[in-house]
N, C-alpha and C positions, 0 to 999 in steps of 0.2 A: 649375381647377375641381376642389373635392371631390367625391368619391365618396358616397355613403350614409353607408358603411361608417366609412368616415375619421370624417365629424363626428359620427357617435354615440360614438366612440372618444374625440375629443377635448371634445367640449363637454359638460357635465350636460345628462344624455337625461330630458327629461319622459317623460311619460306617453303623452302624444300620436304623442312620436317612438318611443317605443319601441314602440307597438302599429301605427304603419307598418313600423318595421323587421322586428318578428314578422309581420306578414302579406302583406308580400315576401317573407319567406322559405318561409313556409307556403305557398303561392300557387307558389311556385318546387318545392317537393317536390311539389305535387299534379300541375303540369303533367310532370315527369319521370320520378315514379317510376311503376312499373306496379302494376295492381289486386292479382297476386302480390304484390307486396312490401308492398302498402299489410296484404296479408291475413298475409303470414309475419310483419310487425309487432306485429300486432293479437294473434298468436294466442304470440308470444312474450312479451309485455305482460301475459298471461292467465296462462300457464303461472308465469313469474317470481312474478305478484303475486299467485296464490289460495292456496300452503303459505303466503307469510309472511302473510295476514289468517287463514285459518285457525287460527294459531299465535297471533302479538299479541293481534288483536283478544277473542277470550274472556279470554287473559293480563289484560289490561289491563280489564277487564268483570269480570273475577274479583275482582282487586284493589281493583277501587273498590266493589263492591258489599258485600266483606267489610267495607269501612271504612267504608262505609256504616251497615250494621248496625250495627254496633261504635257507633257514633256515636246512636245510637236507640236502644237499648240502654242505655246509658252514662244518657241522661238518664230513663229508664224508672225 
């Protein structure tokens, strides 16, 4: 007898199987870990991801908006 684990390894994993596999596993982190950890997560996740959208995000809004204009412009 295979395991889960085994036959999503071995066989092309639909869609199907792959959204059981993730929520056994998700399901397995909610039953273990504690509210602490679910929170030092959460607030690492925050910390890591608000300089780089701070930074990109206008980056990248800058750039397209010049080229924007430039483009409006151009046929003006």
């Amino acid at each position: 007898m295979t395991s889960e684990c085994e036959r999503c390894r071995t066989g092309p994993a639909s869609g199907a199987q792959l959204c059981q596999f993730w929520s056994a596993h998700v399901d397995a982190l909610d039953r273990h870990l504690s509210t602490g950890t679910w929170v030092l997560a959460a607030v690492t996740v925050v910390v890591i991801t608000y300089p780089v959208a701070r930074i990109v995000i206008p980056a990248v809004l800058h750039a397209l908006v010049l080229d924007v204009v430039r483009t409006v412009l151009r046929f003006l």
